[in-house]
NUPARO-653655 format. One line per 2 residues: number of its first residue (from 1); their letters; for each residue x, y, z of N, C-alpha, C. Coordinates in steps of 0.1 Angstrom, whole numbers. Example, Ala and Ser with C-alpha at 12.3 -4.5 7.8 and 13.67 -1.06 7.14 Angstrom:
<atoms>
1> AS> 132 -57 78 123 -45 78 132 -33 78; 128 -22 71 137 -11 71 129 0 79
</atoms>
This chain:
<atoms>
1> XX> 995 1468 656 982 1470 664 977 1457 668; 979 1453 684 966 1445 686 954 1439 687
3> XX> 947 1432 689 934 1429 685 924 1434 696; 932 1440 701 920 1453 715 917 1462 706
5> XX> 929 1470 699 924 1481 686 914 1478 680; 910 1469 670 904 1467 659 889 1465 666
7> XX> 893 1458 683 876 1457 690 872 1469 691; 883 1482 698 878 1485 702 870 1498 690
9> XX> 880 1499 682 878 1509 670 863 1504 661; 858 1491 667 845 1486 660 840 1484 668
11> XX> 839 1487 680 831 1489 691 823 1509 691; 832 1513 689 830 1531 686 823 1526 676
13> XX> 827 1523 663 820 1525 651 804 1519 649; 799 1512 656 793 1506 661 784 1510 665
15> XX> 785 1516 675 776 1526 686 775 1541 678; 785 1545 670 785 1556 663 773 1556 648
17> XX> 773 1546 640 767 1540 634 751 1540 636; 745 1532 646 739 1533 656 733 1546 661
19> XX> 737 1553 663 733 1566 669 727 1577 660; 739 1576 647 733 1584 635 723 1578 629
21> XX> 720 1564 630 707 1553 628 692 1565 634; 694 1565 646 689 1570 654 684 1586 652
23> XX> 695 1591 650 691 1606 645 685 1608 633; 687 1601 623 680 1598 609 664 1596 613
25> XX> 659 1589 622 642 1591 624 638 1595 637; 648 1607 640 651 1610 653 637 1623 650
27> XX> 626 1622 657 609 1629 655 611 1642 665; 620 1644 675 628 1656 681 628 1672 672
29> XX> 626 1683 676 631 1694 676 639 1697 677; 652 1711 667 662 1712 673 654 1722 690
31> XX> 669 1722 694 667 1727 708 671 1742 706; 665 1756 717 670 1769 714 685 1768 712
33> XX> 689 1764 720 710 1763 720 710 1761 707; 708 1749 705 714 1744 692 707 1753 678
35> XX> 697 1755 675 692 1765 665 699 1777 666; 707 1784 675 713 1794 679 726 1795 677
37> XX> 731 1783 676 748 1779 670 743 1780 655; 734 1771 651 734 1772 635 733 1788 631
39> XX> 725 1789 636 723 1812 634 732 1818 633; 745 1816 644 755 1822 648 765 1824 633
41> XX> 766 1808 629 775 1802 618 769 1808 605; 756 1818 604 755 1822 592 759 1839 588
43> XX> 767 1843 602 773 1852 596 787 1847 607; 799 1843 600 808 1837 602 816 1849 612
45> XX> 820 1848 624 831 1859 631 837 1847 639; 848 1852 649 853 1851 655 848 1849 671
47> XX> 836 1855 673 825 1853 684 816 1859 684; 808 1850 691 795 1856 695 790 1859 708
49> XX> 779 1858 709 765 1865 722 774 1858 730; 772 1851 735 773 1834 747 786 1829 746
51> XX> 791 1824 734 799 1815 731 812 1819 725; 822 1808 721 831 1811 713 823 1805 699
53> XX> 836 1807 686 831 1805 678 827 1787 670; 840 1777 675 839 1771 666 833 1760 662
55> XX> 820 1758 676 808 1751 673 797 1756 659; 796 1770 656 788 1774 646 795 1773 631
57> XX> 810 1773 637 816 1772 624 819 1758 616; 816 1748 622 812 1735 621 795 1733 615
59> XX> 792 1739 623 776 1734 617 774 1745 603; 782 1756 599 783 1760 590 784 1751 578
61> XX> 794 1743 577 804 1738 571 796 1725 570; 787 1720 579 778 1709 576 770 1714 565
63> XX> 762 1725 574 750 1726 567 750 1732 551; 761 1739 548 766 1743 538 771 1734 527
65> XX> 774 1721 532 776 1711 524 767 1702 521; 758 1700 527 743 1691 526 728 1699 522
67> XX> 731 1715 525 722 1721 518 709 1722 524; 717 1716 542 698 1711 552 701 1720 562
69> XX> 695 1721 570 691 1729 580 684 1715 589; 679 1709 583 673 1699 590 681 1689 602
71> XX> 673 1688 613 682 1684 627 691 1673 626; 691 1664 615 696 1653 615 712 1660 611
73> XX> 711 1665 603 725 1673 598 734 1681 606; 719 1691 613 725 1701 626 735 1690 639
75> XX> 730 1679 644 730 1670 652 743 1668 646; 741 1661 632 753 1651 626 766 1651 636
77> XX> 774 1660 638 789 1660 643 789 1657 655; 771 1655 664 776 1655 678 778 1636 678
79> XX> 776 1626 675 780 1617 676 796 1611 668; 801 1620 659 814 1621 652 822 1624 659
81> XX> 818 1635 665 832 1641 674 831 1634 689; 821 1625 694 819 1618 708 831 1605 700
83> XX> 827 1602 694 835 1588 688 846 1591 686; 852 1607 680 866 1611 681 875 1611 694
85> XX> 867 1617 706 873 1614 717 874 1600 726; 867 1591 722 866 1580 726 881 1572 715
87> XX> 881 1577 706 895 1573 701 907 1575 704; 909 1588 703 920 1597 710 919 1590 724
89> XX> 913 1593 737 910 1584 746 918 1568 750; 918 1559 739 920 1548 737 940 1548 732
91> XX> 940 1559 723 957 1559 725 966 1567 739; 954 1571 741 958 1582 756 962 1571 763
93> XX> 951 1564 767 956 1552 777 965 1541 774; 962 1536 762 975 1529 755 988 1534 762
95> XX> 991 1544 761 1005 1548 762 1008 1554 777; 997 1557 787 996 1557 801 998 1545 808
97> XX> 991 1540 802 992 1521 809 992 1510 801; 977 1500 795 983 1493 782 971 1493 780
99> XX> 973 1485 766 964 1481 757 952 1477 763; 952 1467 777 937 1465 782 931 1474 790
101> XX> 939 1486 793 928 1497 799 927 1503 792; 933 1503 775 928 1514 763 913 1512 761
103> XX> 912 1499 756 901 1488 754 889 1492 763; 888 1492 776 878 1495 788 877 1511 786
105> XX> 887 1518 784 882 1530 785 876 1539 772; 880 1532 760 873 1535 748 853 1527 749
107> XX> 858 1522 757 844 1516 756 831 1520 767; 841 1522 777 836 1529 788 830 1544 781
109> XX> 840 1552 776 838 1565 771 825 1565 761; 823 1559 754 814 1559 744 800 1554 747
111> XX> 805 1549 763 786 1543 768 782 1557 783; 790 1565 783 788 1566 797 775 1580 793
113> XX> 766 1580 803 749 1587 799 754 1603 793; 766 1611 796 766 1623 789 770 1620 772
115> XX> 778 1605 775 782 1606 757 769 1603 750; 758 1598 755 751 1589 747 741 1607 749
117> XX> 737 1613 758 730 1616 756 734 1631 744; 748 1634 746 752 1647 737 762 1642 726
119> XX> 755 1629 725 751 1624 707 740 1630 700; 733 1631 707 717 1637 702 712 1646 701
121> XX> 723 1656 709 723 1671 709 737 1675 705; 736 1688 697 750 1691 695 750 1706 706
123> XX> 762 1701 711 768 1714 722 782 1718 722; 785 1731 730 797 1728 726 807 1724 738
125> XX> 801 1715 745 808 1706 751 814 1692 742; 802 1691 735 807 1680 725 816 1684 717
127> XX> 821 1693 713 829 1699 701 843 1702 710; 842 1704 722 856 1708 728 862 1694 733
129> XX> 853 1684 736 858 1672 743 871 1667 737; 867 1665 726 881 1654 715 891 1663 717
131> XX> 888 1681 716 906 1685 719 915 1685 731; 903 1686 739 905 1685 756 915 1674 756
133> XX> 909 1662 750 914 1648 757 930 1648 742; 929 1654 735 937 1654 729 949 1661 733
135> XX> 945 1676 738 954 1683 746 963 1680 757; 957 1671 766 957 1663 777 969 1651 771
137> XX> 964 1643 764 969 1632 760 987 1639 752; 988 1648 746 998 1654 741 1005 1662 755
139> XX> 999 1666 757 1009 1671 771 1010 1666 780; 1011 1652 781 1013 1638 787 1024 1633 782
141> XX> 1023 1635 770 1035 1627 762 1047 1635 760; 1045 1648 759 1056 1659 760 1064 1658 772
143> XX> 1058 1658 780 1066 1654 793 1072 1640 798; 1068 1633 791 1076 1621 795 1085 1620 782
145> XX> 1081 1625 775 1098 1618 759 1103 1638 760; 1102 1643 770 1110 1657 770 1108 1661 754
147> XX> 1099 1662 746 1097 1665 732 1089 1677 734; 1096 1688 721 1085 1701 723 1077 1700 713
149> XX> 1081 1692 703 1065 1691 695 1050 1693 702; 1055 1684 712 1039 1675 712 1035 1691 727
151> XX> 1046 1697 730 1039 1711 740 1030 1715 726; 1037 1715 718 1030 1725 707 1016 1722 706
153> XX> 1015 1707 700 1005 1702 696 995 1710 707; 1000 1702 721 987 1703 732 982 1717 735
155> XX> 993 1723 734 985 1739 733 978 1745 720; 981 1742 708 973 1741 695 960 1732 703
157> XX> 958 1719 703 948 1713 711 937 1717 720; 942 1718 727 933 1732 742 931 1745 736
159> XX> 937 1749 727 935 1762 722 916 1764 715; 919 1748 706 911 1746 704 896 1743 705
161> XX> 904 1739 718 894 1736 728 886 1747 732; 890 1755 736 889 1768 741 880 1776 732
163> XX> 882 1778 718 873 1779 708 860 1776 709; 861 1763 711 848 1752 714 843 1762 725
165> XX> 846 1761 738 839 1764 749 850 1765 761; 849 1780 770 862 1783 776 867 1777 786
167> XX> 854 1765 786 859 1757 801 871 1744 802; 874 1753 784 887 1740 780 897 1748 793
169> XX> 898 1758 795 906 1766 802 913 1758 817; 901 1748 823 902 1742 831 914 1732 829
171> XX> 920 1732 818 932 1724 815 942 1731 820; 945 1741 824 956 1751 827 956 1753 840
173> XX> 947 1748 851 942 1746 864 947 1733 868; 944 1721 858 950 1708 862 961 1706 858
175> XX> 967 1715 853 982 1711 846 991 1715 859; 986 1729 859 990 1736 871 994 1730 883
177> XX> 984 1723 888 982 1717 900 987 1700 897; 988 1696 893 995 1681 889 1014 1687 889
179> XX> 1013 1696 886 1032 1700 885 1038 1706 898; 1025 1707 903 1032 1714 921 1029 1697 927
181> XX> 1020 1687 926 1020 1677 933 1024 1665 930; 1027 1666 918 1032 1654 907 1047 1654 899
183> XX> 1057 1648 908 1072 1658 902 1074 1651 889; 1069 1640 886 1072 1637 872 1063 1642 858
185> XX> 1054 1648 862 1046 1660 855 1047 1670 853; 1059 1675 856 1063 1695 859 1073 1695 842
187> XX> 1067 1698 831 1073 1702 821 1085 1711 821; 1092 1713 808 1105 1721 813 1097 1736 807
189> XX> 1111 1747 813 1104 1758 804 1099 1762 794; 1111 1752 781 1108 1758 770 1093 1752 764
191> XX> 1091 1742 774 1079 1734 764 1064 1744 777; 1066 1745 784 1058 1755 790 1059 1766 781
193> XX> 1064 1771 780 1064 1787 770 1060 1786 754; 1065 1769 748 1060 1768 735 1046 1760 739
195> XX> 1039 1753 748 1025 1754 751 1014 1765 753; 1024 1776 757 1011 1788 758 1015 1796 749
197> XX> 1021 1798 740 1027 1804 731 1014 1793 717; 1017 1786 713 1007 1778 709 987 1777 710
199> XX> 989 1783 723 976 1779 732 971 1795 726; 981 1804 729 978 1820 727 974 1824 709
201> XX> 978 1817 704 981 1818 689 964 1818 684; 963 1804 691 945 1799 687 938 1806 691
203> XX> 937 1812 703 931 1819 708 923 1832 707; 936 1840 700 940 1855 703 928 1862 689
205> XX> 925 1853 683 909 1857 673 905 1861 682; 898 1854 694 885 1855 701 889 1863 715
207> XX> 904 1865 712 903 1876 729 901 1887 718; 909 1893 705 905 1906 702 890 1908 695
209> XX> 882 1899 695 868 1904 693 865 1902 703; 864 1899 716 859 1905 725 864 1915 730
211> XX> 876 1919 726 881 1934 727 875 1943 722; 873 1942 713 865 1953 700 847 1951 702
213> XX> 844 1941 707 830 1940 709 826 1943 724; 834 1951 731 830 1954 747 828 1943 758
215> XX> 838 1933 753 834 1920 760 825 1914 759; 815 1912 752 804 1909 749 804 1894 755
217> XX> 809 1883 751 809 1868 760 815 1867 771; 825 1876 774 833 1876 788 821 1883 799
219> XX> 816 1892 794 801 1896 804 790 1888 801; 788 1884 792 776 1872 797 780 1856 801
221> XX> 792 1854 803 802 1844 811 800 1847 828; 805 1863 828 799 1865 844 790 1867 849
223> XX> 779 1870 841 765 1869 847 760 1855 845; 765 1845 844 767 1829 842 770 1825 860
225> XX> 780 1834 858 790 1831 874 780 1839 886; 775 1850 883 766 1855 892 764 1850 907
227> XX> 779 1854 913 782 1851 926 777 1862 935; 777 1876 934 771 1884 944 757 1890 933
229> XX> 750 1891 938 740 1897 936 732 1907 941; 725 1916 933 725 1929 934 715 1934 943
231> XX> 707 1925 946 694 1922 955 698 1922 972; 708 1909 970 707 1901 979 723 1901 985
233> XX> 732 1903 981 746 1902 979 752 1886 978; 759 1883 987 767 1871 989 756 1862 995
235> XX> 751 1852 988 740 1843 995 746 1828 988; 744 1816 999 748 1803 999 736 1795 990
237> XX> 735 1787 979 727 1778 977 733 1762 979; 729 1762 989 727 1746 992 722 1732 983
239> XX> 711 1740 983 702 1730 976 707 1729 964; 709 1736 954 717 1738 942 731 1733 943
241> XX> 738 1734 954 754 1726 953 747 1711 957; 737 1708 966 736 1690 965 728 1688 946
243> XX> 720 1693 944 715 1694 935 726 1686 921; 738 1698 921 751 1699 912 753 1686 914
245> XX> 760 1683 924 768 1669 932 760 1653 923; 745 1657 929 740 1643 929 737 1639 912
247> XX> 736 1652 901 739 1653 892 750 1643 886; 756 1644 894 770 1637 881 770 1629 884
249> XX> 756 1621 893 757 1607 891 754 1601 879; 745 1609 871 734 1606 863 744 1613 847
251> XX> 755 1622 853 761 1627 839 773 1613 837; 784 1612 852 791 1601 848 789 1587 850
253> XX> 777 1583 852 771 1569 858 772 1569 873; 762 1564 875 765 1561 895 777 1556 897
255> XX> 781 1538 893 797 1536 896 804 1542 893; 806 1548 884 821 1556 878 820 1565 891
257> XX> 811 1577 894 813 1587 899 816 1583 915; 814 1577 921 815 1569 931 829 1564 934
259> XX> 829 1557 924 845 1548 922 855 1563 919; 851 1570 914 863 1580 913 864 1590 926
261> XX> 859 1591 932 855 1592 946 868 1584 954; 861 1574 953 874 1565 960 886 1563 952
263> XX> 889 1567 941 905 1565 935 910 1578 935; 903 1585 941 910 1603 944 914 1599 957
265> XX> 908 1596 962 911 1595 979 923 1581 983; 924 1574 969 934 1564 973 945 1566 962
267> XX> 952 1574 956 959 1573 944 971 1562 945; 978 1557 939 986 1545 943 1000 1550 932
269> XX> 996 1552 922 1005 1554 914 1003 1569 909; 1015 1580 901 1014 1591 897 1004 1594 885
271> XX> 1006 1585 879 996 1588 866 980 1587 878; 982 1581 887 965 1580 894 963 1598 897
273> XX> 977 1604 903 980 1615 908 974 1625 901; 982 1624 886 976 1628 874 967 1632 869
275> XX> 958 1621 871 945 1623 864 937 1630 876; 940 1623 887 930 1630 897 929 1645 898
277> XX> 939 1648 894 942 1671 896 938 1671 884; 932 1665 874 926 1669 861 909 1668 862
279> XX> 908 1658 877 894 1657 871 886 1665 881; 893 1664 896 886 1665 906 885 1681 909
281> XX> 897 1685 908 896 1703 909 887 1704 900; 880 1701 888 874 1708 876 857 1704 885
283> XX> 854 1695 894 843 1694 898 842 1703 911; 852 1703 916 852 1712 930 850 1727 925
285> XX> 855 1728 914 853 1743 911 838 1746 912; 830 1737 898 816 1737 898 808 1740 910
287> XX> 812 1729 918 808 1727 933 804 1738 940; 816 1746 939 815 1758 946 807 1768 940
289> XX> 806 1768 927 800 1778 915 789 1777 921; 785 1763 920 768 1761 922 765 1760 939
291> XX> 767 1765 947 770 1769 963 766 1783 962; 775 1794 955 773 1806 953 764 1811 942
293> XX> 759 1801 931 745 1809 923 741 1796 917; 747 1793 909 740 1779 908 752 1772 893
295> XX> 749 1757 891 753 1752 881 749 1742 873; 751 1744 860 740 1734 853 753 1722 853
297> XX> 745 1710 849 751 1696 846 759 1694 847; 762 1695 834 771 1693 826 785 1705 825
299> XX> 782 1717 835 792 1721 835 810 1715 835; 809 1703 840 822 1696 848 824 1683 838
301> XX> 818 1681 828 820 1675 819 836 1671 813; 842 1687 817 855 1681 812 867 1672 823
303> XX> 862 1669 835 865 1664 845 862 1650 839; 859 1643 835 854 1632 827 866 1627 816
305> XX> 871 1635 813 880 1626 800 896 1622 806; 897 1633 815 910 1622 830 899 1609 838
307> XX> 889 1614 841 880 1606 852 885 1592 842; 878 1591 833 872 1580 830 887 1569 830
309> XX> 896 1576 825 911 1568 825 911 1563 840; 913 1571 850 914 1571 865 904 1557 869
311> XX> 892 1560 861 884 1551 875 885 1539 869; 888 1534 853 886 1526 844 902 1519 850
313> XX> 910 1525 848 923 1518 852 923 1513 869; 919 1521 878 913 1516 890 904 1502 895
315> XX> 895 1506 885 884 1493 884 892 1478 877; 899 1481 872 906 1469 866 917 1462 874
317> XX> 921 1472 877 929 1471 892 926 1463 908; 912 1471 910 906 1465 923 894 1455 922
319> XX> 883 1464 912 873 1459 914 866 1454 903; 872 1444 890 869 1446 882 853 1440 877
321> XX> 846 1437 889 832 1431 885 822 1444 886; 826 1454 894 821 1466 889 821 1475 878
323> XX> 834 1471 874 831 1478 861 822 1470 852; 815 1458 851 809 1450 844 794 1456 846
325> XX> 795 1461 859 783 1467 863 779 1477 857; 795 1490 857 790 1502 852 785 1498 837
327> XX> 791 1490 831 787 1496 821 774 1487 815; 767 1476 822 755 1473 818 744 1482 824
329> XX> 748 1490 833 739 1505 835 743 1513 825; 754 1518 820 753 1529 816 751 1523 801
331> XX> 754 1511 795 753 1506 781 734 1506 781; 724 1499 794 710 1503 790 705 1517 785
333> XX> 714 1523 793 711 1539 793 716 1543 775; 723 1536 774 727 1546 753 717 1534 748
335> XX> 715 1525 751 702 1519 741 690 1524 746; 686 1527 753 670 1537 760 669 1548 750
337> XX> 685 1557 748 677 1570 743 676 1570 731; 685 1560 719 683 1562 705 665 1560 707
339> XX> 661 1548 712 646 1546 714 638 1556 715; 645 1564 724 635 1575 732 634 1587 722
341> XX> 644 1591 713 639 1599 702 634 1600 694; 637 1586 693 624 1581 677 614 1582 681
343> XX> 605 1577 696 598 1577 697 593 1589 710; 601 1603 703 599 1610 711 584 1615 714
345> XX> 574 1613 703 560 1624 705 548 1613 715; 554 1604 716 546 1592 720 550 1588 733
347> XX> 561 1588 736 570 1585 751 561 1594 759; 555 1592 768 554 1601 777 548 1593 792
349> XX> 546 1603 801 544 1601 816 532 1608 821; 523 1603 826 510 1610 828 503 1619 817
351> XX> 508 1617 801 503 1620 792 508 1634 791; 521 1637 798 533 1643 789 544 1635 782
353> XX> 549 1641 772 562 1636 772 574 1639 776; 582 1625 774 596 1630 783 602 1638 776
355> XX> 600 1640 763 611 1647 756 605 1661 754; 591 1666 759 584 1677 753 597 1689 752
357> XX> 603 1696 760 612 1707 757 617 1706 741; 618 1690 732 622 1692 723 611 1690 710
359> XX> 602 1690 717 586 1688 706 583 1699 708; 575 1700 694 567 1716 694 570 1727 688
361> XX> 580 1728 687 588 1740 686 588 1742 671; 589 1736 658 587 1737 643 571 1738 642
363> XX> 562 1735 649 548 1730 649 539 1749 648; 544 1752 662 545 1769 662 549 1779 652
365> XX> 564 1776 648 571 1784 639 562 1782 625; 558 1772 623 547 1771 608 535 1783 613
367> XX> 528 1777 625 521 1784 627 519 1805 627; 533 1803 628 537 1822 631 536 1824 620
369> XX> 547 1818 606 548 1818 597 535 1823 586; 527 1810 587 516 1813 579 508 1822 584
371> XX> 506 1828 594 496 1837 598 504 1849 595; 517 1855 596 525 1867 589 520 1862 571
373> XX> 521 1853 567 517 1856 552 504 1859 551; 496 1851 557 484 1854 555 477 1871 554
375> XX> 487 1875 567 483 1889 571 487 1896 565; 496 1895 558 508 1901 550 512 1914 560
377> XX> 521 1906 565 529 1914 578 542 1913 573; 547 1928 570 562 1932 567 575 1921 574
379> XX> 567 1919 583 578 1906 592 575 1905 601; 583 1896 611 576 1888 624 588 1890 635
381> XX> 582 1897 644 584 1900 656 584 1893 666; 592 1891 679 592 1884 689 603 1887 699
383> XX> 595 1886 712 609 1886 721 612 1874 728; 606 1866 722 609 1851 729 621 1844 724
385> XX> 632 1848 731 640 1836 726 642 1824 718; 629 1819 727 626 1808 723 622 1802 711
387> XX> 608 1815 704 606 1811 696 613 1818 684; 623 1828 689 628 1836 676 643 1823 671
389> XX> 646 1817 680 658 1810 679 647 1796 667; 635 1794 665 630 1780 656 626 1789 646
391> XX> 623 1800 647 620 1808 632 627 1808 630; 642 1812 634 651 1817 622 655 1803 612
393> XX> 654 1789 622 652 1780 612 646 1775 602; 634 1776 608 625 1772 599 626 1785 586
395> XX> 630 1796 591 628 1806 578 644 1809 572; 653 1796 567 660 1793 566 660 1798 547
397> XX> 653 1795 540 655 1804 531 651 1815 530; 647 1821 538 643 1840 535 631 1842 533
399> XX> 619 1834 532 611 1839 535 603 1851 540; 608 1850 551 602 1862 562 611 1872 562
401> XX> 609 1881 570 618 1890 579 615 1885 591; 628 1884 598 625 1883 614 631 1895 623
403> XX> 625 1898 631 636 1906 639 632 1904 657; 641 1906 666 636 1907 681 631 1920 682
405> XX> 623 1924 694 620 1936 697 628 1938 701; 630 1955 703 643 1963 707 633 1971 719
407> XX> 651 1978 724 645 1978 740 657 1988 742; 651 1998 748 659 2005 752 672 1999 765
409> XX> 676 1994 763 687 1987 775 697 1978 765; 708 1975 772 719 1966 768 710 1947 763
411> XX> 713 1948 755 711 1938 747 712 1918 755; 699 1911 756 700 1903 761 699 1887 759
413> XX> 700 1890 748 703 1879 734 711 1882 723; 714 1872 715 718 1874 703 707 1877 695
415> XX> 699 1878 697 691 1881 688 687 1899 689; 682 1897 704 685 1913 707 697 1925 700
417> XX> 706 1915 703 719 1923 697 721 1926 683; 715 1918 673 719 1919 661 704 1917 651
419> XX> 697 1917 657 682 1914 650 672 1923 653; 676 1937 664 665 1944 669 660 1951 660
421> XX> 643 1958 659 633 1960 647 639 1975 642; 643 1979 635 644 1991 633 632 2003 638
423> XX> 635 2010 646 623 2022 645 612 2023 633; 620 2030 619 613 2028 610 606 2016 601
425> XX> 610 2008 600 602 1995 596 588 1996 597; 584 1999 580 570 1996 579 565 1985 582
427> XX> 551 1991 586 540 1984 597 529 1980 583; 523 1969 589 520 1957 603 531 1950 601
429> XX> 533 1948 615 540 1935 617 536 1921 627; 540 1913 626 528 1899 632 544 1898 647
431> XX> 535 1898 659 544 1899 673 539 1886 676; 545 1880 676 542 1864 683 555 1864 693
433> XX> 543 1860 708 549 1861 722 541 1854 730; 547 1850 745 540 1842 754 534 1852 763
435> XX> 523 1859 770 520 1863 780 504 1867 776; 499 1885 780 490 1886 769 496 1897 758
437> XX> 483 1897 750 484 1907 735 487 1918 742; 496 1926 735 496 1947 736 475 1950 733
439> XX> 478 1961 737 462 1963 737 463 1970 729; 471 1977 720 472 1985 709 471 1977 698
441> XX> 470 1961 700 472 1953 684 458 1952 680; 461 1952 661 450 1955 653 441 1940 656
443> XX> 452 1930 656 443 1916 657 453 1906 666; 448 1901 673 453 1890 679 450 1875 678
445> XX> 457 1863 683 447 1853 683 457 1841 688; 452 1833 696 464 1824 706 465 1814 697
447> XX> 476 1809 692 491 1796 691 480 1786 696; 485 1773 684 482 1762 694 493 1756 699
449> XX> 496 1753 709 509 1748 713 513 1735 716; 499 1724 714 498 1711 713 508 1712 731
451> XX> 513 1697 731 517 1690 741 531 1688 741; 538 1700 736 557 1704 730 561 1711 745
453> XX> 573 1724 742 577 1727 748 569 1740 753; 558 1747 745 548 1756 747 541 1754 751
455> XX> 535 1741 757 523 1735 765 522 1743 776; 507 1743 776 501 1752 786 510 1768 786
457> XX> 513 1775 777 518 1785 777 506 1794 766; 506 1809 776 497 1816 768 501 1824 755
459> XX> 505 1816 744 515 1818 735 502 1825 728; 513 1836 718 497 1845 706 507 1846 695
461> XX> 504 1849 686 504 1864 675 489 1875 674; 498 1884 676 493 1899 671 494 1904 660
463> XX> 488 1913 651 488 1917 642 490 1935 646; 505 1943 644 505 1955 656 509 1964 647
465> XX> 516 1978 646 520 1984 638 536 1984 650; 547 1995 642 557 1992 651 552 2001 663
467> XX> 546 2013 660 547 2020 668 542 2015 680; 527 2003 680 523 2000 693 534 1992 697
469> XX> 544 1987 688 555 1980 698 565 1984 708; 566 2002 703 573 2009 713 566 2012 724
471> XX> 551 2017 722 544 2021 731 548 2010 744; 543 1997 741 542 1990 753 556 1985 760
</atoms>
């Protein structure tokens, strides 16, 4: 091992270090997502509502070993598994090119604004990254030493991935398309058949519970995609595809996304070829998603762990005072946010804060809490996502009963799905919700919602029987 490894492997540890520094007096809320992964993981399956499984089954496995529920713990793995891929990463390129674009691109990876910021949050983009790039990086190597191991590996890998979150899938799009334009990339059969043979193995948990569950994530996947609409039919959003676009300035740094821009449009060598059908089709897709209904962020995220090799080996190549650049922008940007958490209740802009979406939200759930004991209410009711996703935290040892209101229609949460009130369930029960009170409730009285994510929202609890809950 040369002495690029040891920088760069104490360069991650470093910043990794650092980060969990940071989450330790990190004054943040968890977020609905993420309270909703830990939820998922306390009754263990194969899938759930939204997602695959094996973001929840991680935070199981934390929280079950530390005994916390508390964010610091919930969080824990998202800066572990960013530092994982930023490793993996580092032997990727090693063996793509050499040791000094391992170096740049382990370092690169670990400062760029999505790693630093989904350190701080656990998603399951962060949980699929490391297999992505591990997938990728093994079915790289399969193909150049003709070895079927490593098909195995990389479809074990992506399989994985896929678990995490299905947009690992996008690996089977870039592989695809790199082997019709890339002739020293086109695998032979048997390692094609022992990669999806491998890839199917991992998988096939979560295709037969969504078999047996009526599809349950594959339909709330396509109302994700919600290309024609029932209203309106086939309608263009514009604003929403520049929207997407100007986005990944701010997900993969202004220079990088720019510079990759121009090393798609100039490839020189096949590995450039390579990476580019790994990264560029995975954004074009988005592109178009968010044209026809819309797209969040971070969707194209996995266009990022080819990108960053691409534009990092590019930059070294042509322009290497830019990359000095990207990364004293994107290196201010991972030292701003450990700051910005700690001092999340205080940061603010015209006397909000920046981080409010993630303030508030435990502040309320006390508040629901004690007014159900107080009232002595059989249990606590809600159809707010929002706040049924911080109760079930905060009421992490059993305290309460919680349940969502039920609703005569197909189920529109996980909570809906698996928490709705029983008809019979003795009454009172305490309904804490945003809008106004039922007019049937015995007692009402509005939430304070301070200056969090409920600010200026006409948040209550009621004090109702169930029956006024069907009524309304």
């Amino acid at each position: 091992m040369t002495r690029s490894a040891p920088l760069a492997f104490g360069f991650i540890l470093l910043v990794t270090l650092v980060r969990l520094i940071a989450l330790w007096f990190d004054k943040t809320d968890l977020f609905v997502d993420e309270s909703q992964y830990w939820l998922w993981g306390q009754d263990l399956d194969f899938g759930y509502y939204s997602k695959p499984p094996l973001i929840s089954w991680i935070l199981r496995l934390v929280t079950e070993l530390t005994g916390s529920v508390d964010s610091f713990w919930v969080r824990f793995p998202a800066p572990i598994f960013h530092a994982a891929t930023a490793s993996v990463l580092f032997f990727f390129s090693r063996q793509l090119f050499d040791e000094r674009a391992a170096f740049w691109v382990a370092v690169t990876y670990i400062t760029l604004p999505m790693t630093s910021l989904g350190s701080y949050l656990i998603s399951t983009d962060t949980i699929m990254l490391p297999f992505f790039a591990l997938g990728l990086w093994a079915y790289v190597h399969a193909i150049k030493t003709k070895t079927l191991l490593f098909a195995v590996l990389a479809g074990l890998a992506i399989g994985f991935g896929f678990m995490a979150k299905y947009a690992a899938v996008y690996f089977l799009m870039g592989a695809g398309l790199a082997a019709i334009f890339v002739p020293t990339m086109r695998p032979s059969i048997k390692q094609t058949v022992l990669f999806m043979l491998a890839f199917a193995v991992v998988i096939s948990p979560n295709v037969i519970w969504n078999v047996q569950n009526d599809l349950t994530t594959v339909s709330h996947t396509m109302e994700n995609v919600n290309w024609v609409k029932e209203d309106v039919g086939l309608s263009l959003n514009y604003t929403g595809m520049l929207e997407f676009f100007t986005s990944q300035l701010l997900v993969f740094g202004p220079v990088l996304f720019i510079v990759l821009i121009i090393a798609t449009w100039r490839p020189i060598y096949p590995e450039y070829r390579l990476l580019a059908w790994h990264s560029w089709p995975i954004i074009a897709l988005v592109v178009i998603q968010a044209l026809l209904a819309r797209a969040y962020a971070n969707w194209a995220v996995a266009a990022y762990i080819a990108g960053s090799l691409l534009v990092v080996v590019w930059l070294l190549d042509k322009r290497p005072v830019w990359l000095r650049v990207s990364l004293v922008i994107n290196g201010a940007i991972a030292l701003l946010l450990p700051i910005l958490i700690v001092m999340g209740p205080i940061a603010a802009i015209k006397g909000k804060p920046i981080l409010a979406r993630y303030l508030g939200r435990t502040d309320v759930s006390d508040q629901i809490m004690a007014r159900a004991i107080d009232q002595n209410a059989t249990a606590i009711v809600s159809d707010s996502r929002a706040m049924m996703a911080d109760l079930f935290v905060q009421n992490f040892k059993g305290e309460m009963v919680l349940f969502s209101r039920a609703y005569d229609r197909p189920p529109r949460s996980y909570y809906e799905q698996v928490f709705s009130i029983p008809a019979n369930h003795p009454s009172p029960v305490l309904f804490a919700s945003i809008g106004t009170p039922p007019d049937c409730a015995i007692h009402s009285e509005a939430l304070n919602t301070g200056v969090g994510a409920f600010a200026n929202k006409p948040a209550y609890t009621a004090l109702v029987t169930t029956e006024c809950l069907a009524m309304e």
